[in-house]
C-alpha positions as CSV (number, residue, x, y, z in Angstrom):
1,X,-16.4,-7.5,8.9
2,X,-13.3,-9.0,10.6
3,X,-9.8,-8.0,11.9
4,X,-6.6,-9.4,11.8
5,X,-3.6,-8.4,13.7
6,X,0.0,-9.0,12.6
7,X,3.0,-7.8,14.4
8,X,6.3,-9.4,13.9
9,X,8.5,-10.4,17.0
10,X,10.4,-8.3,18.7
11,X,13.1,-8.5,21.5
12,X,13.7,-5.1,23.4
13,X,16.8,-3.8,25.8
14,X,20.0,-2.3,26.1
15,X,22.8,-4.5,24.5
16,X,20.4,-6.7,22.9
17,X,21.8,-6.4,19.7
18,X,24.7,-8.7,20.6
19,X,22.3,-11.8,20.0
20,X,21.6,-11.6,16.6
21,X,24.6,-13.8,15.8
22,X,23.0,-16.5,18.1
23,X,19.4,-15.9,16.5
24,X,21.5,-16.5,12.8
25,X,22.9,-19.4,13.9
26,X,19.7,-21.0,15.4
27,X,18.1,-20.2,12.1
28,X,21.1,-22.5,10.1
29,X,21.9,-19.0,8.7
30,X,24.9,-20.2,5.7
31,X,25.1,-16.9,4.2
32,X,23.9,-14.0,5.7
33,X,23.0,-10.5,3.6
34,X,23.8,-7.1,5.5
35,X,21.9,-4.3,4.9
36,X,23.0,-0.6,5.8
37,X,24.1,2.9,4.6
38,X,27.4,4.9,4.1
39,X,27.0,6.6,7.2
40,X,25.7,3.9,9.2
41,X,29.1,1.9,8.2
42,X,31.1,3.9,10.6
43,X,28.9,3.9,13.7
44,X,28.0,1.8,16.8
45,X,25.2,-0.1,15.6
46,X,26.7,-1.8,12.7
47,X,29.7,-2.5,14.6
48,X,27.8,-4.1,17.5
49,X,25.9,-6.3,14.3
50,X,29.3,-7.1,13.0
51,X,31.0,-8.1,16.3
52,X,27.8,-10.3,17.0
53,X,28.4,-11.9,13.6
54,X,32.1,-12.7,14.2
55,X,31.9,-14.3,17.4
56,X,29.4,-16.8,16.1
57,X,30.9,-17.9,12.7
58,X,28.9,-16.4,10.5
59,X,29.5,-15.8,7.4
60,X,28.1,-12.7,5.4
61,X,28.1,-10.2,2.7
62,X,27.5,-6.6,3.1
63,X,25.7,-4.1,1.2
64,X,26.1,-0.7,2.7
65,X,24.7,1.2,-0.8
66,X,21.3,1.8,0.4
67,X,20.1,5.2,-0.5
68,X,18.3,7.3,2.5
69,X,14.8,7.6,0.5
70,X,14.9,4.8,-1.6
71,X,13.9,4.9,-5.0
72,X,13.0,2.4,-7.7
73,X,16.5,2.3,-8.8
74,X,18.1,2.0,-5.5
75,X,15.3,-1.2,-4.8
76,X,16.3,-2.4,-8.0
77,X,20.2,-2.6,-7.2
78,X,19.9,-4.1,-4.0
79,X,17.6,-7.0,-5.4
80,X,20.7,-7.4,-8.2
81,X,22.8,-7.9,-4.9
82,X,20.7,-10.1,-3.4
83,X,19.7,-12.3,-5.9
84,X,23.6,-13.0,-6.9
85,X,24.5,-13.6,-3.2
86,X,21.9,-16.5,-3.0
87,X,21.3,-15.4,0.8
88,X,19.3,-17.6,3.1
89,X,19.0,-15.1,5.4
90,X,19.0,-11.3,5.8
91,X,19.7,-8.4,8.5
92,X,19.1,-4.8,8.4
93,X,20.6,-2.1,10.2
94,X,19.3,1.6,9.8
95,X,16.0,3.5,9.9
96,X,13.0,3.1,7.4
97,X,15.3,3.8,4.3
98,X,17.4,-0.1,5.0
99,X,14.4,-2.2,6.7
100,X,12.3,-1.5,3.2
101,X,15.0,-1.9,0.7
102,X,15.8,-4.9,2.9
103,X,12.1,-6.5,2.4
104,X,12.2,-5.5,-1.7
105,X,15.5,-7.4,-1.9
106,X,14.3,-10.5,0.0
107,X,10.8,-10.4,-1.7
108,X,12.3,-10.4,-5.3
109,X,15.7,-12.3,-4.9
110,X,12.5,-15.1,-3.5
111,X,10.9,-13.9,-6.6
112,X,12.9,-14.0,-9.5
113,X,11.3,-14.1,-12.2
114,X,8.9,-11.6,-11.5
115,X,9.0,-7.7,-12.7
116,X,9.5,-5.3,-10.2
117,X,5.9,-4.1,-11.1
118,X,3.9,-7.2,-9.9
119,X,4.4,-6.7,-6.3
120,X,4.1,-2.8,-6.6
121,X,0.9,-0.8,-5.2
122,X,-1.7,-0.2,-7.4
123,X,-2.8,2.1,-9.4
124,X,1.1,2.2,-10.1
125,X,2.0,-1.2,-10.0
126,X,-0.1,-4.3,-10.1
127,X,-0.1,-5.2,-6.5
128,X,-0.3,-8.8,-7.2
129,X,-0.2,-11.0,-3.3
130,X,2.8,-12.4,-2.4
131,X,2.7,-16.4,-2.7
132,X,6.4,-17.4,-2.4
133,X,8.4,-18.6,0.7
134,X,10.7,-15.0,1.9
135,X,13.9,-16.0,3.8
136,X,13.8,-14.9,7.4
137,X,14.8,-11.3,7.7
138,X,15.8,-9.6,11.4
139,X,15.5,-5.5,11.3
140,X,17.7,-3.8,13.8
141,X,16.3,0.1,13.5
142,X,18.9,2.6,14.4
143,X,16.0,5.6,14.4
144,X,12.8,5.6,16.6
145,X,10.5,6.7,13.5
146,X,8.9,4.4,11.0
147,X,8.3,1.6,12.8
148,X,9.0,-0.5,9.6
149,X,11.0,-3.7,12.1
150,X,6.8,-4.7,12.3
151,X,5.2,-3.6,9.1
152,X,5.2,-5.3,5.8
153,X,5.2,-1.9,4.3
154,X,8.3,-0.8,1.8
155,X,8.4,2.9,0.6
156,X,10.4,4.0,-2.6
157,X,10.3,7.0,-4.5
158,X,9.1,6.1,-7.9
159,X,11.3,8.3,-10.4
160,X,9.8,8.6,-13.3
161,X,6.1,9.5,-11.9
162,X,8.2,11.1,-9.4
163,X,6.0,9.9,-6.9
164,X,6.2,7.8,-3.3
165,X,4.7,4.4,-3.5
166,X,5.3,1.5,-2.4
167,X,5.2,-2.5,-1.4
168,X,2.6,-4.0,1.0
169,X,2.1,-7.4,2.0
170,X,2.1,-9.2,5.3
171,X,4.8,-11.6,3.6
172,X,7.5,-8.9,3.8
173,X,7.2,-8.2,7.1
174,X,10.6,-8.6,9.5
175,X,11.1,-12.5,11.1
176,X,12.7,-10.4,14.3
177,X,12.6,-6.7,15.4
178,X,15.7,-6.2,17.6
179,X,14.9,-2.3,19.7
180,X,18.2,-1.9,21.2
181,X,18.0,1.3,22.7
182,X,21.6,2.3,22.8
183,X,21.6,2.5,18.8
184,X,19.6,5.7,19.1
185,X,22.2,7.5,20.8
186,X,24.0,7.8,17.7
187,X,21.0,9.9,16.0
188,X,22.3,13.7,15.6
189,X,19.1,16.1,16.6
190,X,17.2,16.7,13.8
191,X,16.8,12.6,12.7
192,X,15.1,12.4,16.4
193,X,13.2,15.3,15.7
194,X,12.3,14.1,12.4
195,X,12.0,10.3,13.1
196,X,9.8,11.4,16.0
197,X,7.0,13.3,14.0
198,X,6.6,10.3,12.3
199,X,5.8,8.4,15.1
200,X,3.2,11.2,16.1
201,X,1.7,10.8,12.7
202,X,1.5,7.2,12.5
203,X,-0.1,7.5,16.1
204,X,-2.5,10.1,14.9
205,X,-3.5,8.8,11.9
206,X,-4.0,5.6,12.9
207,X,-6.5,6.1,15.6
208,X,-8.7,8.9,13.6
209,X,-8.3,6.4,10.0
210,X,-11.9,5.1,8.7
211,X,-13.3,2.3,11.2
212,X,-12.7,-1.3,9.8
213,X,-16.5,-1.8,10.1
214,X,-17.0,1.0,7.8
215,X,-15.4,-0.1,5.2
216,X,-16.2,-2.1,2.0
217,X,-16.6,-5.8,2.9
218,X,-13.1,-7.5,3.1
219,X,-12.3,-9.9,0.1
220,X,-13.3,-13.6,0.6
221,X,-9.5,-14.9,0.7
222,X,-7.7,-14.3,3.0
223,X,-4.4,-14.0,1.2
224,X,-6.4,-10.7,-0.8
225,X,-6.9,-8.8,2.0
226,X,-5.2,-5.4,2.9
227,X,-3.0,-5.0,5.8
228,X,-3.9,-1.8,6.2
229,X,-7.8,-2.3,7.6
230,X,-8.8,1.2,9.3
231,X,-8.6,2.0,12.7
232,X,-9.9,-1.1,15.3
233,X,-9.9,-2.0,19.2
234,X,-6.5,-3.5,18.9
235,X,-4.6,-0.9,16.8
236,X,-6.1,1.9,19.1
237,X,-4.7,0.9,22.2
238,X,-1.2,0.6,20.5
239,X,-1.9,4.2,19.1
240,X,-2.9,5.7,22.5
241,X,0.3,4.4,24.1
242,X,2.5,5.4,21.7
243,X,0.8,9.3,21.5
244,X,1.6,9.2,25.3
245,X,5.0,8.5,25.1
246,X,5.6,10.9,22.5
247,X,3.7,13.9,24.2
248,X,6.1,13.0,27.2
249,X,9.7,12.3,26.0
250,X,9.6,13.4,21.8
251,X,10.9,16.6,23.1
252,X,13.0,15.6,25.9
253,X,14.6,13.1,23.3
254,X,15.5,15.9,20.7
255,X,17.0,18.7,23.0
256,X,19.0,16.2,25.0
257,X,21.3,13.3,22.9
258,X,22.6,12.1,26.1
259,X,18.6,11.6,27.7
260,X,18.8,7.7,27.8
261,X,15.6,7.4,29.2
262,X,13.8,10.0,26.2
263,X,15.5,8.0,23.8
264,X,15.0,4.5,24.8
265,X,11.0,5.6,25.5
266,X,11.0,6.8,21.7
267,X,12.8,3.8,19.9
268,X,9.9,1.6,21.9
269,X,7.1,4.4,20.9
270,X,8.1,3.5,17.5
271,X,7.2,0.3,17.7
272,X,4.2,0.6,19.1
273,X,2.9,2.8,16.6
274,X,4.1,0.6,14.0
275,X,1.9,-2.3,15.5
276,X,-0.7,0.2,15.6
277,X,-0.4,1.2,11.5
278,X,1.0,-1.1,10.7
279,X,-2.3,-3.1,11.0
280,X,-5.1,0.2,10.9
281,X,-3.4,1.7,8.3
282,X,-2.3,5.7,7.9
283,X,-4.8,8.2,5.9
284,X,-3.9,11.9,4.5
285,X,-1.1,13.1,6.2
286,X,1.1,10.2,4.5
287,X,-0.9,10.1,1.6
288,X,0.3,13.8,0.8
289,X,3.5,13.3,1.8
290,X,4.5,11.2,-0.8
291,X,4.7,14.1,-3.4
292,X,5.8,16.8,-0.4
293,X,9.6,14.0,-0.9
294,X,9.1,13.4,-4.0
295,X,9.2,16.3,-5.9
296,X,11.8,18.0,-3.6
297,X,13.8,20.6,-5.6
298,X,16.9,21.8,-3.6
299,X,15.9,21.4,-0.2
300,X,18.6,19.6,2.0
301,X,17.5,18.7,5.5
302,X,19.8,19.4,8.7
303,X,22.1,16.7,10.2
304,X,21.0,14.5,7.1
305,X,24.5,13.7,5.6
306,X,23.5,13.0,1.9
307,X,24.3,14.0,-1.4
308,X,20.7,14.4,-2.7
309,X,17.6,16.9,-2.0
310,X,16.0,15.4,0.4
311,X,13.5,16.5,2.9
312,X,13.1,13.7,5.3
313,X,9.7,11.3,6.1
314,X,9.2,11.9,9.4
315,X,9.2,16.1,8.3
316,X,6.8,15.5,5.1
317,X,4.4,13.9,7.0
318,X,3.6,16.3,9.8
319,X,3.7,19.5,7.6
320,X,0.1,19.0,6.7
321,X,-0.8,17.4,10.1
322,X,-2.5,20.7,11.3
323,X,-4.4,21.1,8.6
324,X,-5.2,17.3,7.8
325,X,-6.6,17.1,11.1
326,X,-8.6,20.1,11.1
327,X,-10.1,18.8,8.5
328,X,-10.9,14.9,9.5
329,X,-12.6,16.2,12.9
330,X,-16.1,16.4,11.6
331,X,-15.5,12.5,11.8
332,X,-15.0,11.3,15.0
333,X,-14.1,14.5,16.8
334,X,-14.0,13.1,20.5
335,X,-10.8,11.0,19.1
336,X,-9.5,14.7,17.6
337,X,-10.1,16.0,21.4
338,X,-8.7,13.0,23.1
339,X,-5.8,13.5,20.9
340,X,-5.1,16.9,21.5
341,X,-5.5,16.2,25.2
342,X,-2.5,13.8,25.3
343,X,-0.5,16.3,23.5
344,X,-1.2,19.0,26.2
345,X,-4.3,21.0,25.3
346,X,-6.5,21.8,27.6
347,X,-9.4,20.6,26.6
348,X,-12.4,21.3,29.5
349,X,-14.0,24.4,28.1
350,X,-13.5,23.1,24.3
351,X,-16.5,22.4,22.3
352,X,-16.7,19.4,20.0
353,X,-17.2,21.7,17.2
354,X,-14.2,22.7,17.8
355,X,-12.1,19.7,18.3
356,X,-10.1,20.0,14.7
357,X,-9.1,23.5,15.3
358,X,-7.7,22.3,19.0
359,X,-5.7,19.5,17.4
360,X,-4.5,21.6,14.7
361,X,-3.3,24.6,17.0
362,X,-2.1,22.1,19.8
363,X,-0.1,20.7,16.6
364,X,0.9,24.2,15.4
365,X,2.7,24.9,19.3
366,X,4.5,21.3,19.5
367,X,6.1,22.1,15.9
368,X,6.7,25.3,16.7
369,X,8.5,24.7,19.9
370,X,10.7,22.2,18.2
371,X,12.1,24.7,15.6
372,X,10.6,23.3,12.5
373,X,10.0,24.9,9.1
374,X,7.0,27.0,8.5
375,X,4.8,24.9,6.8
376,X,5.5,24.1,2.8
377,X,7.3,27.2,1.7
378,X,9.9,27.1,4.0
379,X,10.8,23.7,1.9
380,X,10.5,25.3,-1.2
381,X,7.1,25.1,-2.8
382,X,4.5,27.5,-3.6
383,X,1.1,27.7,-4.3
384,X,1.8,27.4,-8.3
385,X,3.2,23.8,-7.1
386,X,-0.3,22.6,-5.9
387,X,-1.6,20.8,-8.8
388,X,1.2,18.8,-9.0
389,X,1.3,17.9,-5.3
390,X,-2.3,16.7,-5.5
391,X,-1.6,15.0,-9.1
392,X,1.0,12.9,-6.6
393,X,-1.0,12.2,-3.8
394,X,-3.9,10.5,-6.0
395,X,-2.3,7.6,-6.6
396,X,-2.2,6.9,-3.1
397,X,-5.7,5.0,-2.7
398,X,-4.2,2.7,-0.4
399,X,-3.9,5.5,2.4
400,X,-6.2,8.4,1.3
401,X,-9.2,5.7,1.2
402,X,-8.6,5.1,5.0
403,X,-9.2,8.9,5.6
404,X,-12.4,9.4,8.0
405,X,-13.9,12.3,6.1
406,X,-14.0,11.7,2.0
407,X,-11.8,14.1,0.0
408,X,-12.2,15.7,-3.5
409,X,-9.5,17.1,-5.5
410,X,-10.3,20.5,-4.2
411,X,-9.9,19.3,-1.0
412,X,-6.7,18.2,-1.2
413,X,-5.5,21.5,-2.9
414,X,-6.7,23.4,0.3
415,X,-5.1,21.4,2.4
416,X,-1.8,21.9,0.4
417,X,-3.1,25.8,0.3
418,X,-3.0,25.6,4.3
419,X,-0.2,23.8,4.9
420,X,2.1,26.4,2.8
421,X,2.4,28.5,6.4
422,X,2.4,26.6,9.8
423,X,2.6,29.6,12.2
């Protein structure tokens, strides 16, 4: 059994953002590919990109289609962009939605001649390793949620199954992470709120995921091996940190936009927890909700300014968190405890027995204080939608393998079951 950590590198502070022109020029950038979103076009961050670009002579093309929630067909347009604009060098500004379309189009414009399949997660695709050279690729997030500046993770919604899955390879992972604090300021309430829970999550899940030691022996080369490797002694302590900061300023962040120091303390937390998953890995809670976005009906998140059902990440993710973690604490449950410590509970009369109920109600009052939906329903599923919902998360091996406690089909119907009502 071994461990390997992988992080990409990442420059933090107020204003920082104003290098990247520099880092593009000490990289021999000759033409640069700009990743971002219609609604990202019009604020601060991509301006303070562009400026940066300008002053140094750079020269680049922008691409300011990408769709919040990717989907197969939203990857598959970007990579015809990139692989026309022959870039030798890429930059992404927005939250998880442009870092992973960014990675797809660098991976396959590297990668021509491949189908968008090969690189793709089994069971869905064929999850082939990545073997050629990427170009260098700086991430610039503009939300404090996914983390995705240090993971080699990228998340699409695959249409026609119409489930999540995904990319995964060390190769894809950002050159640069620039955390520039001040870009979170433009976030409207709900994105923090939303963003934030996925930072919880990725926290949460990452230090309660299956032990590395625990699982099946790790494949002889190197280049086959997962990055996702169960929860270790280096990924906890990045986990830890980040619950901290989150059980101190997540709130503080959402009810106040002009709370610098919440913010800031969130677009770092981010980060951490992204070093943290980004090498343990993420179990059920992500695993489920995959299908919870991808078979949204009508639903249309607050403060989200698209023109598609959408219920965002960072909210399908911590829907089943109570239940998910009532359910792991049989496994470990002095983590659970620990956990729910951080978060507020307290936890001296509480029995070990109990430690997945504690989580799950210390859960239950954190959502319920930050106005979210009750549970599933309120998003607009019901019961009759279960089978589906667990026909979507089944495919996700990668994640539900790295689950502490084993779990059937019948399992993850309950789970669905209990997650239908938070409060």
């Amino acid at each position: 059994f071994l461990l390997q950590m992988s992080i990409s590198n990442i420059r933090y502070g107020e204003g920082v953002t104003k290098e990247i022109g520099m880092d593009l020029q000490n990289l021999g950038a000759r033409r640069v590919c700009l990743m971002t979103d219609q609604n990202l076009c019009q604020l601060p961050p991509v301006k303070a990109v562009l400026d940066s670009l300008a002053k140094h002579g750079i020269n680049f093309q922008m691409y300011n289609n990408v769709r919040v929630e990717p989907t197969d067909q939203s990857f598959l347009d970007a990579i015809e962009f990139a692989k026309k604009g022959e870039f030798d060098a890429y930059v992404a500004v927005g939250g998880g939605s442009v870092m992973d379309t960014c990675k797809a189009a660098n991976l396959y414009a590297a990668s021509p001649a491949s189908d968008f399949l090969q690189y793709v997660n089994a069971p869905i695709g064929r999850g082939q390793p990545v073997t050629v050279p990427l170009k260098p690729l700086i991430a610039v997030p503009t939300t404090a949620g996914t983390g995705s500046e240090t993971t080699g993770v990228a998340i699409f919604d695959f249409k026609e199954l119409k489930v999540k899955t995904g990319i995964a390879s060390r190769a894809i992972k950002p050159t640069l992470g620039i955390i520039d604090p001040l870009h979170t300021l433009s976030m409207p309430e709900r994105v923090v709120a939303n963003s934030g829970f996925d930072v919880l999550c990725h926290a949460l899940e990452s230090y309660t995921a299956l032990p590395y030691n625990q699982r099946s022996p790790c494949p002889a080369s190197p280049l086959a091996r997962p990055a996702y490797q169960g929860s270790n002694p280096i990924s906890d302590v990045w986990a830890l940190h980040a619950l901290r900061i989150v059980a101190k300023y997540l709130k503080r962040a959402i009810r106040n936009p002009e709370d610098r120091e919440a913010r800031a303390s969130m677009h770092l937390a981010s980060t951490f927890a992204g070093i943290g998953f980004g090498n343990a890995g993420v179990h059920l809670c992500h695993g489920m909700s995959y299908p919870i976005s991808g078979l949204v009906k009508t639903y249309k998140a607050k403060d989200y300014n698209v023109d598609h059902s959408l219920v965002p990440h960072g909210l399908s993710v911590v829907l089943t968190s109570p239940a998910v973690f009532a359910f792991t604490a049989q496994i470990r449950p002095e983590r659970h405890l620990e956990a729910a410590e951080i978060l507020g509970a307290d936890i001296r009369t509480a029995r070990i027995k109990e430690a997945g109920l504690v989580l799950a109600d210390t859960l239950r009052k954190f959502l319920f204080d930050l106005n979210v939906d009750d549970g599933l329903a309120a998003i607009g599923y019901s019961p009759a939608d279960i089978p589906a919902l667990v026909r979507g998360t089944l495919p996700q091996e990668r994640v539900t393998k790295l689950s502490p406690r084993p779990q059937t089909e019948e399992d993850l119907a309950a789970l669905f079951e209990a997650s239908m009502r938070l409060y």
